[in-house]
C-alpha positions as CSV (number, residue, x, y, z in Angstrom):
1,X,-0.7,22.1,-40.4
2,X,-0.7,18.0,-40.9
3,X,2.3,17.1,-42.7
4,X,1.7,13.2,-43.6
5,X,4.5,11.7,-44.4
6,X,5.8,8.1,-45.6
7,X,9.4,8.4,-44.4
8,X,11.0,9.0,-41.1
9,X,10.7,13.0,-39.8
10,X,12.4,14.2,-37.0
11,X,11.2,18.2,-37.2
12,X,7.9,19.3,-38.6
13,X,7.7,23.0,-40.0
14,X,5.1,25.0,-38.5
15,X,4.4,27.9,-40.4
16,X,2.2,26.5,-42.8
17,X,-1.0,28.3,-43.4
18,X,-3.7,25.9,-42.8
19,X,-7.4,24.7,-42.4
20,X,-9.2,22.9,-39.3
21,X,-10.2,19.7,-40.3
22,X,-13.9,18.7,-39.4
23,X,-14.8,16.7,-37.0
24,X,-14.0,13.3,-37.5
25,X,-15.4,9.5,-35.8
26,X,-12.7,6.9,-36.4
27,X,-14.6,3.6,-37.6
28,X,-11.7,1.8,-36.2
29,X,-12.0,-0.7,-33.1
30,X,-9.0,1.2,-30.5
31,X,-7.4,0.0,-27.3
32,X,-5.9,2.7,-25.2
33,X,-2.4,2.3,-23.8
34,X,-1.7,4.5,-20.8
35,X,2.4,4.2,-20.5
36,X,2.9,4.7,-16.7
37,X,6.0,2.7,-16.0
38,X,9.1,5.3,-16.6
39,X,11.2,5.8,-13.7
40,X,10.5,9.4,-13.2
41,X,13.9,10.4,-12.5
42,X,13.3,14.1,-13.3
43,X,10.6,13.5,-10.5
44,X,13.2,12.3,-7.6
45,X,11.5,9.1,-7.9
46,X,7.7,10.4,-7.1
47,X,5.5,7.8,-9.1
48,X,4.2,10.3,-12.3
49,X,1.1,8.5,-11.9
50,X,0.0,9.8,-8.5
51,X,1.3,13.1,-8.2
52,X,-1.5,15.3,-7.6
53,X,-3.4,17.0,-10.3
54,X,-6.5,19.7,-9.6
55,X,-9.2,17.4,-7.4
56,X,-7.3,13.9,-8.1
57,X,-3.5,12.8,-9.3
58,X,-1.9,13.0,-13.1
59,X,-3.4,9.9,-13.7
60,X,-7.3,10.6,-12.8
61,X,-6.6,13.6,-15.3
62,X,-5.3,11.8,-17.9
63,X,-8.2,9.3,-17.6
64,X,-10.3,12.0,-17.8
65,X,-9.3,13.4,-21.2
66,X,-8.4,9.8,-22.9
67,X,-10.8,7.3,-21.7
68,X,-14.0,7.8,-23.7
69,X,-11.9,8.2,-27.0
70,X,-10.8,4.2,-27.3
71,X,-13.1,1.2,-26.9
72,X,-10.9,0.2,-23.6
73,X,-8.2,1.4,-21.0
74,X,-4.9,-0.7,-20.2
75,X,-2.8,0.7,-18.1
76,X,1.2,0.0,-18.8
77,X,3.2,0.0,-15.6
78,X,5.4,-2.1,-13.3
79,X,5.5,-3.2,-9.6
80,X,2.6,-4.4,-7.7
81,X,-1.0,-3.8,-9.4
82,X,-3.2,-2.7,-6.6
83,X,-2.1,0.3,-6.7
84,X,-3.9,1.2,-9.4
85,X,-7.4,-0.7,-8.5
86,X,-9.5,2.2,-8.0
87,X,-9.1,3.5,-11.8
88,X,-10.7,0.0,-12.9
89,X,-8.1,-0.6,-15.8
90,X,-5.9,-3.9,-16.6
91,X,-2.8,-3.4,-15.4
92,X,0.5,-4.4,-17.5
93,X,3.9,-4.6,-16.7
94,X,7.2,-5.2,-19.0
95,X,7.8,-8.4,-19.9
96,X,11.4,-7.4,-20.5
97,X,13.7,-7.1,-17.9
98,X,15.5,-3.3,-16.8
99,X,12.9,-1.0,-17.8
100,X,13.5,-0.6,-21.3
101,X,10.8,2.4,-22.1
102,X,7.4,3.2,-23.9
103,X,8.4,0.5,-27.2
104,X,8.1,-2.2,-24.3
105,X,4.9,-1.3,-23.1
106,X,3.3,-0.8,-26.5
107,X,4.8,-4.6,-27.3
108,X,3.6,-5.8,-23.8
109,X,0.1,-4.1,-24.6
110,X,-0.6,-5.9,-28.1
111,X,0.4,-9.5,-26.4
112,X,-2.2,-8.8,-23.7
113,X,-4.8,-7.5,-25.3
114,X,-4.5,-8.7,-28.6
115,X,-5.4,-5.7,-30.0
116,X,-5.7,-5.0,-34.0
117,X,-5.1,-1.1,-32.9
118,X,-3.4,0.7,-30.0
119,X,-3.5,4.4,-29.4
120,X,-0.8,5.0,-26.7
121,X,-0.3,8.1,-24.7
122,X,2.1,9.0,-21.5
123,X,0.5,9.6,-18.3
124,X,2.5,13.0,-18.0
125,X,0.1,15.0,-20.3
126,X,-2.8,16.9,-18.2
127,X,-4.1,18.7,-21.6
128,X,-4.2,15.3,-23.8
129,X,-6.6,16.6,-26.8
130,X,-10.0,15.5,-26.5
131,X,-10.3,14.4,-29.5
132,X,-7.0,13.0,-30.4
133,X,-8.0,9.2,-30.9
134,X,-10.6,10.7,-33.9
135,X,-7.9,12.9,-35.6
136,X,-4.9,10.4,-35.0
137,X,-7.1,8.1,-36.5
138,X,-9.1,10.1,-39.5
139,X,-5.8,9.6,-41.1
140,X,-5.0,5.6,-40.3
141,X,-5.0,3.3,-43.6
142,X,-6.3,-0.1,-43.4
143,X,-4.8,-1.2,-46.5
144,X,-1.0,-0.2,-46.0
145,X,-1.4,0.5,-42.0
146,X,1.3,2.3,-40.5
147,X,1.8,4.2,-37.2
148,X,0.2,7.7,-36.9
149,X,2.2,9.7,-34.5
150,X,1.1,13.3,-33.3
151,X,3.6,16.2,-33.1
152,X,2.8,19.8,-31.9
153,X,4.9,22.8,-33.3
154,X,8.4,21.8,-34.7
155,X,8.1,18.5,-31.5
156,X,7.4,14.9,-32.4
157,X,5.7,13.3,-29.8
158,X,6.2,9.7,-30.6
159,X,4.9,8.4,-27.3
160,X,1.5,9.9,-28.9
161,X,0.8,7.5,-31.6
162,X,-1.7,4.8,-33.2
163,X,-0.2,1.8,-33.7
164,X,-1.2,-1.0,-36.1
165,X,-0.7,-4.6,-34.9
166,X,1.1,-5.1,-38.4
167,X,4.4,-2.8,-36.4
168,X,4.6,-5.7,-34.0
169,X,7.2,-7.7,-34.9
170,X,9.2,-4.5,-36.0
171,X,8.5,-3.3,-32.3
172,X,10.0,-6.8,-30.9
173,X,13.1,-6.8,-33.5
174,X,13.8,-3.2,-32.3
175,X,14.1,-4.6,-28.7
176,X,15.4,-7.8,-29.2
177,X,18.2,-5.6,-30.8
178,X,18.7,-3.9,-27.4
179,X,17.4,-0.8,-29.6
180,X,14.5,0.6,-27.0
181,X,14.2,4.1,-28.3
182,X,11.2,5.3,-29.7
183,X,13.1,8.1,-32.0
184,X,15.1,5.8,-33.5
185,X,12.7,2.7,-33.9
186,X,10.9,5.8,-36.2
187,X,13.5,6.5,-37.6
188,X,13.8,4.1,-39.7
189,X,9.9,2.4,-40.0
190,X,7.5,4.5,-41.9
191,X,4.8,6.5,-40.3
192,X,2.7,9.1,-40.3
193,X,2.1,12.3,-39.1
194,X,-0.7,14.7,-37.7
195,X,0.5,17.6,-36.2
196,X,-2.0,19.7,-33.8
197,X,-1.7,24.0,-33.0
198,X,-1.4,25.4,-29.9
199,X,-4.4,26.8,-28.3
200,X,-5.3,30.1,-28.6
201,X,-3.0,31.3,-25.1
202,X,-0.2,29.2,-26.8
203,X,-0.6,25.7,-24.5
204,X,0.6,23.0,-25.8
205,X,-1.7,20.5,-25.8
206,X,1.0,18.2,-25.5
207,X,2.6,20.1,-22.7
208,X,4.4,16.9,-20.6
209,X,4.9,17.0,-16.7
210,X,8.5,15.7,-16.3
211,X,10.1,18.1,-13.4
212,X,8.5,19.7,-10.2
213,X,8.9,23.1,-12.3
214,X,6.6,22.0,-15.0
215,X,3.7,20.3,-12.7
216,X,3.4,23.5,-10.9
217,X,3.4,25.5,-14.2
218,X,0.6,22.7,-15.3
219,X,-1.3,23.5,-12.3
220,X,-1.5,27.0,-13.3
221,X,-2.4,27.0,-16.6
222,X,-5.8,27.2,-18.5
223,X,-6.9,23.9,-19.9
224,X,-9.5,25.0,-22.2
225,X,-6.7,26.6,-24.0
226,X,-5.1,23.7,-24.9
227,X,-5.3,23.1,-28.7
228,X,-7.6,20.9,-29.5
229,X,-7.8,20.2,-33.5
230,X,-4.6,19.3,-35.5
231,X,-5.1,21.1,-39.2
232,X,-4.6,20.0,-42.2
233,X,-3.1,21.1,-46.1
């Protein structure tokens, strides 16, 4: 089901019955955000970005799945840039000091790219719907915008969201606060949200690579089974 909502949500029921939407073009103008600068402690410090994923690394796949959905690729991430010069996207860092998470990369995106609309996604998710950017934004409003945030069973996923410019200064109070959290930066800003099924072999599509565990259980699943379509009421 979609469940779109004007108040914060932290759990999404999932037992809905529901109905696939059709297909969907978003007549919006969408920058892609990949957030690639987390610390990947879960990983013992091995860069998410380059672990390796079927016939490249996590971040070739990630590429693969998000790039033609948005209008241009920026990559968010810290330390030195050529690193990432082979996959031909801007590269962003924090302009805040200590690694304060996603929120600062979403800010650090809209300064640089001055962007009316952002669609951010982690670089942890090998099965990234195809057509997320379309769905996220079939439900955007241009007259009283507000983030759309994707969720999958009873999970929000609010790294997984498309993000009006209007949210900025929100964003920057939120950090200026010392209040980084994406959760509770939702908590209390209005969204909305679009939650997509499972496939048909129960992969999440927004199954997320944190731990050495979970990239080899990645590596072994079926990507076509990945749930590509949220529903709605």
């Amino acid at each position: 089901m979609v469940k779109m909502n004007d108040s914060p949500v932290a759990l999404i029921d999932n037992k809905s019955i529901c109905r696939f939407q059709p297909d969907f073009v978003s007549p919006l103008r969408v920058t892609g955000v990949v957030l690639a600068g987390g610390l990947s402690r879960r990983m013992h410090g091995r860069e998410k970005a380059f672990l390796p994923f079927g016939e490249g690394v996590l971040l070739d796949r990630t590429l693969a799945r998000f790039a033609a959905q948005v209008e241009r690729v920026v990559l968010s991430a810290n330390g030195d840039p050529s690193r990432f010069v082979r996959f031909g996207a801007q590269v962003i860092p924090d302009p805040r000091p200590g690694h304060p998470g996603p929120l600062a990369g979403v800010e650090a995106a809209f300064l640089a790219t001055g962007a009316d609309w952002l669609l951010s996604v982690p670089v942890d998710l090998p099965f990234l719907p195809m057509d997320l950017g379309a769905q996220l934004g079939a439900w955007a409003d241009r007259d009283n915008p507000q983030p759309v945030v994707a969720a999958s069973g009873s999970r929000l996923h609010p790294v997984v969201c498309l993000w009006p410019r209007v949210v900025l200064p929100w964003i920057q109070n939120a950090l200026d606060a010392g209040q980084p959290r994406l959760l509770d930066w939702f908590a209390t800003h209005p969204h909305r949200i679009v939650s997509f099924d499972r496939g048909p072999h129960g992969v999440d599509p927004f199954f997320n690579v944190n731990t050495p565990d979970a990239l080899m259980e990645a590596a072994h699943m079926d990507d076509t089974s990945a749930g590509e379509r949220p529903c709605m009421p």
